[in-house]
C-alpha positions in Angstrom: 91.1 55.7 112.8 92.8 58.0 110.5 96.5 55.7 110.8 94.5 53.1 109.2 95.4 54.2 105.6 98.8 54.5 106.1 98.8 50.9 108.1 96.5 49.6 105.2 99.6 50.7 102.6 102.2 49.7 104.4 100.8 46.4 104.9 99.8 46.4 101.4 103.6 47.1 100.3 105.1 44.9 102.5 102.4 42.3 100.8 103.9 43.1 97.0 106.9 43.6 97.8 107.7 40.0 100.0 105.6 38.7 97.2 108.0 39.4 94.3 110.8 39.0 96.5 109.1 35.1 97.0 109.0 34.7 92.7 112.1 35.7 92.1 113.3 33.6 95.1 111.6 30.2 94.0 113.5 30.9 90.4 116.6 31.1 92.0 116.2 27.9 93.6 114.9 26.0 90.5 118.1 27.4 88.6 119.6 26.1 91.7 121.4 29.6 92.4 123.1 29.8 95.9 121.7 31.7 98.6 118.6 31.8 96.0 116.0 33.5 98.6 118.0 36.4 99.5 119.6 36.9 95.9 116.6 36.1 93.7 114.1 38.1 95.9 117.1 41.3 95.5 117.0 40.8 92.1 113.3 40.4 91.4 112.6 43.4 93.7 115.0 45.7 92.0 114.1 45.0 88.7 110.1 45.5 89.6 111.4 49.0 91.2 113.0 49.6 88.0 110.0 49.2 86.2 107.7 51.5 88.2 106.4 49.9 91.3 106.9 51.3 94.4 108.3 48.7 96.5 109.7 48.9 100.1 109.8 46.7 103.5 108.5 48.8 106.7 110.3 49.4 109.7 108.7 46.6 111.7 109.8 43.6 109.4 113.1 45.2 108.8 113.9 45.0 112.4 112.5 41.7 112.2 114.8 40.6 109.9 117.7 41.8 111.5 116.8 40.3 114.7 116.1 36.9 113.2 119.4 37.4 111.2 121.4 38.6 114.5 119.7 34.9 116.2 121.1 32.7 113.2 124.4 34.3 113.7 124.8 32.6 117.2 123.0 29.4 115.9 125.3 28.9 113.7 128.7 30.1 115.2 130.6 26.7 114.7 131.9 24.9 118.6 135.5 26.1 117.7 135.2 29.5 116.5 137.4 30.5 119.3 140.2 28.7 118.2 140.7 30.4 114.8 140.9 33.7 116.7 144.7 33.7 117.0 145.1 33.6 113.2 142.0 36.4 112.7 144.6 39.6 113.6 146.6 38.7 110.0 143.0 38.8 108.2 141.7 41.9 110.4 145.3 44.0 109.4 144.7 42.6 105.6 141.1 44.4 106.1 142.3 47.8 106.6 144.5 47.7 104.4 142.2 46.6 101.6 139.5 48.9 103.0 142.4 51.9 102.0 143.1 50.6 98.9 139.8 50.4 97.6 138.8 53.8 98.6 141.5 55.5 97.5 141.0 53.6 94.0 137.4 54.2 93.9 137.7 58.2 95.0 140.1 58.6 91.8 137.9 56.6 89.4 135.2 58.4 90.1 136.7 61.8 90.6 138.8 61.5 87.4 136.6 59.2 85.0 133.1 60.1 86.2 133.8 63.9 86.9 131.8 64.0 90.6 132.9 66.8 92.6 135.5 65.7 95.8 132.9 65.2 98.5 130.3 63.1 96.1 133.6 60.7 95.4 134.3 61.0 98.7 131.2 59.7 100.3 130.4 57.4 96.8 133.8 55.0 97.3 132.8 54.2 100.8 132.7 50.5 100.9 129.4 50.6 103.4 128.0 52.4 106.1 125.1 53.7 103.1 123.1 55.2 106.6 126.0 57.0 107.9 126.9 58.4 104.3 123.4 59.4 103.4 122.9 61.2 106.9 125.9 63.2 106.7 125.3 64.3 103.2 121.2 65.6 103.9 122.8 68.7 104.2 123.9 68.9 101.1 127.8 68.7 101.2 127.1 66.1 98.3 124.7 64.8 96.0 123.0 62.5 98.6 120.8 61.1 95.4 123.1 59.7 93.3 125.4 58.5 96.1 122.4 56.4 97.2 121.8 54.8 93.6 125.7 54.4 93.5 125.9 52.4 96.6 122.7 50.5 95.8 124.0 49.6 92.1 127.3 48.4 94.4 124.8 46.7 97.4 123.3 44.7 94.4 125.4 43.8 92.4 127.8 42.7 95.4 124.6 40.3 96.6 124.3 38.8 93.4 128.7 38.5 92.2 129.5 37.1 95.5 127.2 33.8 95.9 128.2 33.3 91.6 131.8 33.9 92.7 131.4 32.0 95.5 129.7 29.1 93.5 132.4 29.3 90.7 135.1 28.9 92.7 134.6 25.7 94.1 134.2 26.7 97.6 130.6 26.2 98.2 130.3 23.6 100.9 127.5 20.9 100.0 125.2 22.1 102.4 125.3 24.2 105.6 126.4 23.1 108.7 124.3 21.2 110.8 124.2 22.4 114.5 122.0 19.8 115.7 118.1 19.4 116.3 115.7 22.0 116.4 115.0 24.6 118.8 112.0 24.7 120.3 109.3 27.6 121.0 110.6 28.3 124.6 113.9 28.3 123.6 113.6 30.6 120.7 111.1 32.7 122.6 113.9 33.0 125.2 116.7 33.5 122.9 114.6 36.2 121.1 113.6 38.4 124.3 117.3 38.9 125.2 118.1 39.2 121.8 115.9 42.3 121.6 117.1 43.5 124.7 121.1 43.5 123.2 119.8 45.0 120.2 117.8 47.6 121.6 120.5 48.4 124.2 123.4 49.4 121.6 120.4 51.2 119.7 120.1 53.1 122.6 124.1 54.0 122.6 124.0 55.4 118.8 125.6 52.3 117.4 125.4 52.1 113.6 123.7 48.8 112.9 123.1 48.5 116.9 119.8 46.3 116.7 121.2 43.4 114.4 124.8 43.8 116.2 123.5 43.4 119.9 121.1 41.0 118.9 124.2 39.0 117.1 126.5 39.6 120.2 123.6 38.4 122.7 123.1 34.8 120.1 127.1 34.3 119.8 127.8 34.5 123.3 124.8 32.5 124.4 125.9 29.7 122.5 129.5 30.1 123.0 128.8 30.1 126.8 126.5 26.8 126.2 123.2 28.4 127.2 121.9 26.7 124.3 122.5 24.2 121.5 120.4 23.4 118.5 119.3 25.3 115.2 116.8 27.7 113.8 114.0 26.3 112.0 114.8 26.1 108.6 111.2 28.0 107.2 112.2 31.3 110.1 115.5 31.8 108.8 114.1 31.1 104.8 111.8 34.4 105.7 114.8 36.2 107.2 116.9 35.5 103.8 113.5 36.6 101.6 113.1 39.8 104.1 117.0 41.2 103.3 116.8 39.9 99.9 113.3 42.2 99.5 115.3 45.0 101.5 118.4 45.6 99.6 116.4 45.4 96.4 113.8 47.8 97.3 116.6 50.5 97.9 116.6 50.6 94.3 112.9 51.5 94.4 111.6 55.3 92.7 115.1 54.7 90.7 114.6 56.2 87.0 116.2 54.8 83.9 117.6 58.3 83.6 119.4 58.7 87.0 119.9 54.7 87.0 121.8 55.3 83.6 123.7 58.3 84.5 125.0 56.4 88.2 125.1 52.5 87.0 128.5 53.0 85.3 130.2 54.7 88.7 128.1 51.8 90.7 129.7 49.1 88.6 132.6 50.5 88.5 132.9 50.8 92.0 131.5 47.3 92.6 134.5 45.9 90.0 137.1 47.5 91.7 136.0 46.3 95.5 135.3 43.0 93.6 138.8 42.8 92.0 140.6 44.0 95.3 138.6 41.5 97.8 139.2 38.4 95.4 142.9 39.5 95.1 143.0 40.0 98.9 141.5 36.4 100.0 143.7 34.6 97.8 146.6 36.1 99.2 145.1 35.6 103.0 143.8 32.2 101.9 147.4 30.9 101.6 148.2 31.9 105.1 144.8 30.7 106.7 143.6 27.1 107.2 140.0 28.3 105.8 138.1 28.3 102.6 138.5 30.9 100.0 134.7 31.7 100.3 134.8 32.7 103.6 137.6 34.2 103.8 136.0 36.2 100.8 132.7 37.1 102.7 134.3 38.3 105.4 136.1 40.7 103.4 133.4 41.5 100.8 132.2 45.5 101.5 128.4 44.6 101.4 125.6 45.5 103.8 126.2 44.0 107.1 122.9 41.7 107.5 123.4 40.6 103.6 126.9 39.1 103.7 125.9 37.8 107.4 122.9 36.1 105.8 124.8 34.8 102.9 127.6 33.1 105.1 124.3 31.3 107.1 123.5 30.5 103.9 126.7 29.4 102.8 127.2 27.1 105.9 130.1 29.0 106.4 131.6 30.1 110.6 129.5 33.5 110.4 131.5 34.7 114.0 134.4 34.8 111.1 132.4 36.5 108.6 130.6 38.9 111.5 133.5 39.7 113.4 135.4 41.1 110.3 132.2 43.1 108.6 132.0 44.4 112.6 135.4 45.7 112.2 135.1 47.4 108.6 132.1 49.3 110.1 134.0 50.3 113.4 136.6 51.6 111.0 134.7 53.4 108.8 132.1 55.0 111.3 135.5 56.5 112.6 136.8 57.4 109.2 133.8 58.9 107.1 133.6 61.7 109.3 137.1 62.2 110.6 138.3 62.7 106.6 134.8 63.7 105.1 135.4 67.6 105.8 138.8 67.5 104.0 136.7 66.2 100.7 133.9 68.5 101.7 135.3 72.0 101.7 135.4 74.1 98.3 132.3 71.3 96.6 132.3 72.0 93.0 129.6 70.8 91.0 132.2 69.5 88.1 135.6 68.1 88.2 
């Protein structure tokens, strides 16, 4: 009896907080703004946290998002993904060496211009991994606070530049691509129980991101083995988009205008030069590779794993291109965050 409060609130914040997430959703899709349930619920949700509401999505719907997310992935992998995989090594290589570039730039923007100490730059200009970088700075070898608002200014701004960017550029297809009829109940039932069981497995093995990247491997090689053929329901994967779009905002929740103020110029900052080095990237790649700019964009961008996944579903983009290569930028920096993090982190001053 005494866990009912706490279910009673959580329940209740999940409530307000998929609730807002729904507004802000439904005016993205009147102003016709792609990917309009995961960026206007973001949006809507951050800005409520900004104003004083304590917003957040618990545990259970989070992994239900991701596992719904991880299903679309496979539903959607396009019949000849596997034949674009002997031109992916030229965008994998252009990935590291972007990945370098814009840490390096970042680190000395916000080392030089913004006065953090080494190991708050350090961990700040990683393009992802926010768990990873928050868990390793708990012990205070950096100001784990403002790294977290200066990732989550970069998150959310990256969720709402790359569908405009992606809009303004032409690349947009018309609408996604259709994988055939429904699924079914059994089917989906099915797919979902070994879904779990993928996700839960690389959980199990430390993984970063293990539930939504087992549950995606599990989906993509179900469907590339022809276990099954059809689509998700379009309202279960419109919840999925709402659920991220209410997650990534609510990391902005408890934020106050004074420590929003003091980090917002570093996140945007960050976010312009990541922005400015993907778009300069994917042009360069996009003249190499039969593909379109958007998606070659996407698979580059340095946001949250299930967000760009969702927004390539959302896109009708191949998301096995877009998954494989946020796959590889997390395998590369879950090796390089702490291989390099104690050279930033010896001698922490609290000024330049």
């Amino acid at each position: 009896m005494k866990a009912l409060p706490f279910e009673y609130q959580a329940i209740r914040r999940d409530t307000v907080t998929l609730t807002i997430a729904l507004g802000g959703g439904l005016v993205a899709l009147w102003l016709n703004m792609p990917a309009a349930l995961l960026a206007g619920g973001a949006i809507a949700v951050a800005v409520a946290g900004f104003w004083g509401l304590k917003l957040s999505i618990s545990k259970p719907l989070m992994y239900l998002g991701f596992i719904i997310v991880g299903m679309a992935v496979g539903v959607n992998v396009a019949s000849d993904s596997l034949q674009l995989v002997s031109r992916w090594p030229l965008s994998m290589a252009g990935l590291v060496l972007m990945l370098a570039l814009i840490i390096a730039a970042s680190w000395f923007v916000l080392r030089h211009l913004f006065r953090l100490d080494r190991a708050t730059a350090f961990y700040s200009a990683m393009p992802g991994h926010l768990s990873l970088v928050l868990a390793l700075t708990a012990t205070g070898v950096a100001d784990s606070r403002r790294i977290s608002i200066i990732m989550g200014v970069r998150v959310l701004a990256l969720t709402i530049v790359l569908p405009i960017g992606a809009m303004l550029g032409g690349d947009l297809p018309a609408e996604p691509i259709n994988q055939g009829t429904v699924l079914g109940l059994f089917p989906i039932s099915m797919l979902a129980v070994a879904c779990i069981i993928g996700g839960v497995a690389l959980e199990l093995l430390k993984v970063p991101g293990g539930l939504i990247l087992g549950t995606m491997a599990v989906a993509v090689i179900g469907k590339l083995a022809g276990f099954y053929q059809g689509q998700l329901p379009d309202p279960l994967t419109g919840f999925a988009f709402l659920l991220m779009g209410a997650l990534i905002g609510s990391r902005m929740s408890g934020v106050s205008w004074a420590e929003l103020r003091q980090s917002a110029a570093a996140g945007l900052a960050v976010t312009a030069i990541a922005v400015g080095t993907v778009t300069a990237s994917a042009m360069v790649l996009a003249t190499y590779m039969d593909m379109p700019l958007g998606q070659i964009w996407l698979g580059l961008a340095p946001g949250a794993l299930e967000a760009m996944i969702a927004l390539g579903l959302a896109f009708g983009y191949d998301s096995a291109f877009v998954a494989a290569h946020h796959t590889w930028r997390l395998l590369l920096l879950g090796v390089a965050i702490p291989l390099f993090a104690p050279f930033f982190s010896q001698g922490r001053q609290s000024r330049g």
